[in-house]
C-alpha positions in Angstrom: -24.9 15.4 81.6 -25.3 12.8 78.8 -25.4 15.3 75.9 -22.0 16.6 77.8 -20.3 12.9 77.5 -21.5 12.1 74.5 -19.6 15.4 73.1 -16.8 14.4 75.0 -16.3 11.1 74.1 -16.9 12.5 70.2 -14.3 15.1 70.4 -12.0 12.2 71.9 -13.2 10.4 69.4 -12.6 12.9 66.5 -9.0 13.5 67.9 -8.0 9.7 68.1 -4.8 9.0 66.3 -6.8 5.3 65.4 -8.9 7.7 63.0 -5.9 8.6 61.2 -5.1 5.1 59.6 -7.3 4.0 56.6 -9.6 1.1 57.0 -8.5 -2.1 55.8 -8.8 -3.0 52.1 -11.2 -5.9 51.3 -7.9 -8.7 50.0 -9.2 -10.6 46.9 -9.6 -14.2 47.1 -6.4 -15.7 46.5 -8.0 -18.6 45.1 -10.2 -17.2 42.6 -8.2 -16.1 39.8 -8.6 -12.5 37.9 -10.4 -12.0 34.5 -7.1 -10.7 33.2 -5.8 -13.8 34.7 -8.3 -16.2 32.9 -7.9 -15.3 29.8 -4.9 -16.4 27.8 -1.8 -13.7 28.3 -1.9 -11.2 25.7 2.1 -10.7 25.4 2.6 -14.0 24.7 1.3 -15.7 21.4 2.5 -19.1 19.6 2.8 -19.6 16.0 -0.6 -19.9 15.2 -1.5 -17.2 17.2 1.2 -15.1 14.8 0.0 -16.3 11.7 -3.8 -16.1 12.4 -3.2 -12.3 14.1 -1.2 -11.7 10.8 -3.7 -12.8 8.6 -6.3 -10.8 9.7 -4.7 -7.4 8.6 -4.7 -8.5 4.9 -8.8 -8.2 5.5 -9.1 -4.4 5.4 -6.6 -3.5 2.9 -8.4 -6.3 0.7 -11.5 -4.6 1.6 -10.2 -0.5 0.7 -7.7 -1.9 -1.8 -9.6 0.9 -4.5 -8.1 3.3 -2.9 -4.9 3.0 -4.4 -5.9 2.9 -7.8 -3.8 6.5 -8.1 -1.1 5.4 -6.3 -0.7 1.7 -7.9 -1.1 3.1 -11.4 2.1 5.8 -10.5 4.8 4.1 -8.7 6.2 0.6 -9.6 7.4 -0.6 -6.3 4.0 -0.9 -5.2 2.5 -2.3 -8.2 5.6 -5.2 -7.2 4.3 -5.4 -3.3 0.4 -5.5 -4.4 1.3 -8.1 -7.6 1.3 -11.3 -5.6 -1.4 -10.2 -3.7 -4.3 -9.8 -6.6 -5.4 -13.6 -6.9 -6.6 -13.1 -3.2 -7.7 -9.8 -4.1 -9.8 -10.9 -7.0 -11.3 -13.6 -4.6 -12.3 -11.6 -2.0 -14.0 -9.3 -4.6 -15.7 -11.6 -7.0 -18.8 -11.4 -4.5 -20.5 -8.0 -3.3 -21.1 -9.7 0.2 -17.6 -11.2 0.9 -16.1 -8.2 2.8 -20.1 -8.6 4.7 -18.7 -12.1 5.4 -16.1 -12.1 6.7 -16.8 -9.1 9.0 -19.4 -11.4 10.8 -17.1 -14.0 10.8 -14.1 -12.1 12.7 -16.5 -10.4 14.6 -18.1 -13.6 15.7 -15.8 -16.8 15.0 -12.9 -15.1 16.7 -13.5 -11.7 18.7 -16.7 -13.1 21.1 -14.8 -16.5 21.0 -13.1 -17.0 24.4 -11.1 -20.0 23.2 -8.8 -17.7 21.0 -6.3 -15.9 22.9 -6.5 -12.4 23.9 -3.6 -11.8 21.4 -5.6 -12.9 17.8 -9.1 -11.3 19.7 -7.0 -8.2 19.4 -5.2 -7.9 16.3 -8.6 -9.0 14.6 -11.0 -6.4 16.3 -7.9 -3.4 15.6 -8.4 -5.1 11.6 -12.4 -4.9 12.3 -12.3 -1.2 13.4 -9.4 -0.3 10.6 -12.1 -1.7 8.4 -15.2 -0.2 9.8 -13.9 3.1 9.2 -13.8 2.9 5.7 -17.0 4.0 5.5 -16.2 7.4 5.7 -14.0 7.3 2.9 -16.9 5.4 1.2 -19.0 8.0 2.0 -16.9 11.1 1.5 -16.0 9.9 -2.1 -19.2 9.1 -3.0 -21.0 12.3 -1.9 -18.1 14.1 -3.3 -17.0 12.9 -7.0 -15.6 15.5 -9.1 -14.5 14.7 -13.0 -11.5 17.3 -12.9 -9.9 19.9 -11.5 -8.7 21.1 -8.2 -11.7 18.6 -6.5 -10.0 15.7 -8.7 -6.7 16.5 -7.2 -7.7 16.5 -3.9 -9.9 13.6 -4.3 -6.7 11.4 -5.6 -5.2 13.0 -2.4 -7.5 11.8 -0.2 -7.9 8.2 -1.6 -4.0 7.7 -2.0 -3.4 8.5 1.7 -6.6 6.2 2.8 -4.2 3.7 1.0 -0.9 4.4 2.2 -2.7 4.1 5.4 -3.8 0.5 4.7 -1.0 -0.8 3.2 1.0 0.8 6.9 -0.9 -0.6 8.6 -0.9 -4.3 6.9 3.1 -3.8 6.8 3.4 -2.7 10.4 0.4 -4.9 11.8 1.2 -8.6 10.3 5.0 -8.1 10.7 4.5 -7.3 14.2 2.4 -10.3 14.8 4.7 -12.7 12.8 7.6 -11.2 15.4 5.0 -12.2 18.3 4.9 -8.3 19.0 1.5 -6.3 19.6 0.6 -3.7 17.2 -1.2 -0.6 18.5 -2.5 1.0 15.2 -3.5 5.0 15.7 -7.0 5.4 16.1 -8.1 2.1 16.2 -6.1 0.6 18.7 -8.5 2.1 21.8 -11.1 1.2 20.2 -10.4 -2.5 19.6 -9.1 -2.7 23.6 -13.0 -1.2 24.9 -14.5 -4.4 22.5 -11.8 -7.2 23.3 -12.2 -8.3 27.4 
């Protein structure tokens, strides 16, 4: 007789039209603000905010500026952009550790700082990564160095669009910040969000 009502009142149970609505969603405290809502707002950035964002795309086409050395030597225009350009150019490369430097100091000054806004933590971890992959240029053309021939053709291929790349990406990335816009660079702009909270 139990076993009998306790099957019947499960069956009733089962077949309840109460079961049929969702349970209640836990609401958020309206008091306690989100992370998103703590930090500054990313779509909005003041002038410094521009300028600094800006600034920080100059650091990785300072840093792979060798790579152009085909593409400088060739075509005028650019040798015009890059001209005002080489006494920060020459600073930045008059010691072996600078670009060492002032990775540490992006990384740590201004990406793990909370008191900079979302905005400059973003555009300076996007220049970080940019950066950071250099390596593999680094690496490729070191491993790989050939004096002449089809090898120096591609090589001068490879290195000129590892520029062009840069300098893109300096054009695109600084002018969008000055505008109070946020770049999303290819490749590095997923990256950047996973690091920047």
């Amino acid at each position: 007789m139990a076993i009998t009502n306790l099957l019947s009142t499960t069956i009733t149970l089962k077949h309840s039209p109460f079961l049929l609505l969702k349970p209640a969603r836990k609401l958020r405290n309206p008091k306690r603000p989100t992370i998103r809502a703590q930090s500054k707002n990313e779509d909005s950035a003041d002038g410094p905010d521009r300028l600094i964002s800006a600034i920080t795309y100059f650091y990785p086409f300072f840093d792979g500026i060798q790579y152009g050395k085909y593409v400088i030597t060739q075509f005028a225009p650019i040798q015009t952009l890059i001209q005002p350009l080489v006494p920060a150019i020459r600073v930045f490369k008059s010691f072996p550790l600078n670009g060492l430097l002032v990775f540490f100091t992006l990384y740590f000054i201004v990406v793990r700082n909370p008191n900079f806004s979302r905005y400059v933590r973003f555009n300076t971890m996007q220049a970080i990564v940019l950066d950071v992959l250099l390596i593999f240029p680094d690496l490729l053309e070191r491993s790989f160095n050939p004096r002449d021939g089809f090898g120096l053709d591609l090589m001068m291929s490879f290195d000129s669009t590892v520029f062009l790349f840069l300098l893109v990406s300096l054009v695109y990335g600084s002018s969008s910040c000055l505008l109070g816009q946020l770049p999303r660079l290819p490749i590095v702009a997923e990256a950047a969000d996973r690091q920047v909270l």
